[in-house]
C-alpha positions in Angstrom: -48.8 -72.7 -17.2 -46.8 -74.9 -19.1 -44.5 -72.6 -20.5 -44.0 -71.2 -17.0 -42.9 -74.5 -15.7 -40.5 -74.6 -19.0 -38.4 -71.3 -17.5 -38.6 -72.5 -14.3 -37.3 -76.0 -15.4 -34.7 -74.0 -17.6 -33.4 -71.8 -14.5 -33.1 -74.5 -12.3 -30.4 -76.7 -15.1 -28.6 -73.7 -15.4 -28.4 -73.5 -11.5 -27.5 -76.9 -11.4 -25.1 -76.1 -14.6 -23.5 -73.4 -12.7 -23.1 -74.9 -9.5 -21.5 -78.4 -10.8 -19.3 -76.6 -12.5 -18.0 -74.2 -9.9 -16.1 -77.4 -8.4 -14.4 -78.4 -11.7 -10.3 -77.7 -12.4 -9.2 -77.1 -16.1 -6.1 -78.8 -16.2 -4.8 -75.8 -17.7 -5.0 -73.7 -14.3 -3.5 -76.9 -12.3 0.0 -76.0 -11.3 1.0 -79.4 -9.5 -1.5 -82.2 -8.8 -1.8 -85.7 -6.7 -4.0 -88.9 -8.2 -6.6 -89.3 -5.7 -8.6 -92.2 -7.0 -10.7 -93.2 -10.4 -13.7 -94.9 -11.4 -13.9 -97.9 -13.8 -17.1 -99.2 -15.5 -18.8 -102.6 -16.7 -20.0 -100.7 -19.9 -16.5 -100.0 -21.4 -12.8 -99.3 -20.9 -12.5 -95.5 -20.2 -11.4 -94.5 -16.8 -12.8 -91.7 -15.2 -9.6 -90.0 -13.1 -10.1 -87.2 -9.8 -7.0 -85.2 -9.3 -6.3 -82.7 -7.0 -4.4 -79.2 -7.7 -2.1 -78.0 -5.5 -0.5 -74.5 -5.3 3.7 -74.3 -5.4 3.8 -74.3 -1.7 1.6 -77.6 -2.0 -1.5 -76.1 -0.6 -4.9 -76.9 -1.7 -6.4 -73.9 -3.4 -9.6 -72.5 -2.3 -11.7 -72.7 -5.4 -11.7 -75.3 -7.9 -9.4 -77.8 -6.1 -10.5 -80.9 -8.5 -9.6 -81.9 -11.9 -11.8 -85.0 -13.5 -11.0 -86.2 -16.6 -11.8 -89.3 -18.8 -8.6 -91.6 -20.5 -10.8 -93.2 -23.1 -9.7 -97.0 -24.7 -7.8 -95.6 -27.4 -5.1 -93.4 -24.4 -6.7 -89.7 -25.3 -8.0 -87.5 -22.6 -11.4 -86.2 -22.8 -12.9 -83.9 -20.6 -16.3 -84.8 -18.9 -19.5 -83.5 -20.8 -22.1 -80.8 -18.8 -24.3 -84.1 -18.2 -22.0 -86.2 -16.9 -20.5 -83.4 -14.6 -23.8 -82.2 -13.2 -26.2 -85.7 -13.1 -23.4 -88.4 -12.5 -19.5 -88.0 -11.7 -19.4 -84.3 -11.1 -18.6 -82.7 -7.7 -22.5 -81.3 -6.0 -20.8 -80.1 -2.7 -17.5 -78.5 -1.5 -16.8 -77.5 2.2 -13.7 -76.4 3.0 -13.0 -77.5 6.5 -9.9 -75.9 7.7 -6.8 -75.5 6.1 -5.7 -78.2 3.1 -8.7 -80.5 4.0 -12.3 -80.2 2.4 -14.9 -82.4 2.1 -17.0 -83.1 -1.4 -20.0 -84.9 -2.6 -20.2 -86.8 -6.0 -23.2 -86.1 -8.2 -24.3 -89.7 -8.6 -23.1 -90.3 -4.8 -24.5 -87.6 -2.6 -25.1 -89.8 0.4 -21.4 -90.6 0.5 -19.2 -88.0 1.6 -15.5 -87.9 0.8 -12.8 -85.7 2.7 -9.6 -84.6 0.6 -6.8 -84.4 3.2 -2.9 -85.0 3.5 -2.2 -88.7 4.4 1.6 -89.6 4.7 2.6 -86.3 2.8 -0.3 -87.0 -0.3 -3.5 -85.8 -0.6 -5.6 -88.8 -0.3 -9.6 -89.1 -1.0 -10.8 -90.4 2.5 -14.7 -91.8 3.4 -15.9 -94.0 6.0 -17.0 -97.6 5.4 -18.4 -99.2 8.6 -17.0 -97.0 11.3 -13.4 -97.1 9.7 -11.7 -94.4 7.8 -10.8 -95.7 4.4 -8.5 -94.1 1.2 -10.5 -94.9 -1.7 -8.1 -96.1 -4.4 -10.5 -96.9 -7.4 -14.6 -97.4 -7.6 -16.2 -99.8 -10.4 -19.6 -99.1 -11.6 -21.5 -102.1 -12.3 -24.6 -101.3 -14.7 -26.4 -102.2 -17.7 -27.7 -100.1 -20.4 -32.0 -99.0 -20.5 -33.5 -97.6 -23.1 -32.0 -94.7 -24.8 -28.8 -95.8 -23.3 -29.4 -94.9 -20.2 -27.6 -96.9 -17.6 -29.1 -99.0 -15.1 -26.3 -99.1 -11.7 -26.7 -102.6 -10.3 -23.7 -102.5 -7.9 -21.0 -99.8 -6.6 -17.8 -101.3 -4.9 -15.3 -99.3 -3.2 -11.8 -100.4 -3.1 -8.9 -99.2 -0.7 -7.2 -99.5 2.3 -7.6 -98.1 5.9 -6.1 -94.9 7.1 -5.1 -96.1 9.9 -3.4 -99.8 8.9 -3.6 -100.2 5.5 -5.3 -102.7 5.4 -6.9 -103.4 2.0 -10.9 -103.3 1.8 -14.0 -103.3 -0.2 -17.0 -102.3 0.4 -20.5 -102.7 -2.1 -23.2 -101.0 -2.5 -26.2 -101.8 -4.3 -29.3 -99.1 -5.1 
């Protein structure tokens, strides 16, 4: 029985391998791209970066639109590991909703849904926050480390401005 439940175990990760992975750019494929918005964290000073590609006639492709990519401290780029695409900053869910607009899920962020569409000729990462529609400019991750170095998220804040104003806001959440 146990060894049963090891293949199945095994099966599912490399499901969950291939589908995190089906969402992912190589920046060596990515013609043209736009800075959507990055992730900063409490536990050090790498940035995690989502671009999106763009075809010459500035159209999103229909596969593999994103590229996410670290900039450690030190200025190198690194690309993100199969753990930390598929369990944390990954992308779990593309819909392509018509044409040059799709929206995406994050791995570590299901619940929150975020649309990739053309705001004032950019493509722009757009989510609601309390009934408004906001472009998300940057996210900080505050956590502490567990055992084994696992992190422990005690807040999420959301920074940007609204789609329709620009007004600049923030919005927290806490697990």
């Amino acid at each position: 029985m146990r060894r049963g439940l090891f293949w199945i175990m095994r099966v599912a990760g490399l499901s969950a391998i291939l589908v995190a992975s089906s969402y992912y750019h190589s920046e060596a494929s990515c013609e043209r791209g736009y800075h959507l918005f990055s992730i900063e964290r409490s536990k050090n000073k790498n940035l995690l970066y989502y671009d999106v590609c763009v075809e010459r006639n500035g159209d999103l492709p229909d596969l593999n639109p994103l590229n996410i990519y670290w900039i450690l401290e030190n200025g190198k780029r690194e690309e993100l590991n199969e753990i930390e695409r598929i369990y944390a900053y990954g992308i779990t869910m593309q819909e392509n909703l018509e044409r040059n607009k799709l929206r995406i899920s994050l791995a570590a962020f299901n619940k929150e849904k975020i649309t990739i569409e053309k705001v004032d000729e950019k493509y722009r990462a757009v989510t609601s926050i309390d009934n408004r529609q906001i472009i998300i400019e940057k996210v900080y991750i505050h956590s502490v480390d567990r055992l084994f170095g696992m992190p422990d998220v005690l807040s999420v804040d959301i920074y940007g401005f609204t789609k329709q104003d620009n007004v600049p806001t923030k919005k927290r959440i806490s697990p």
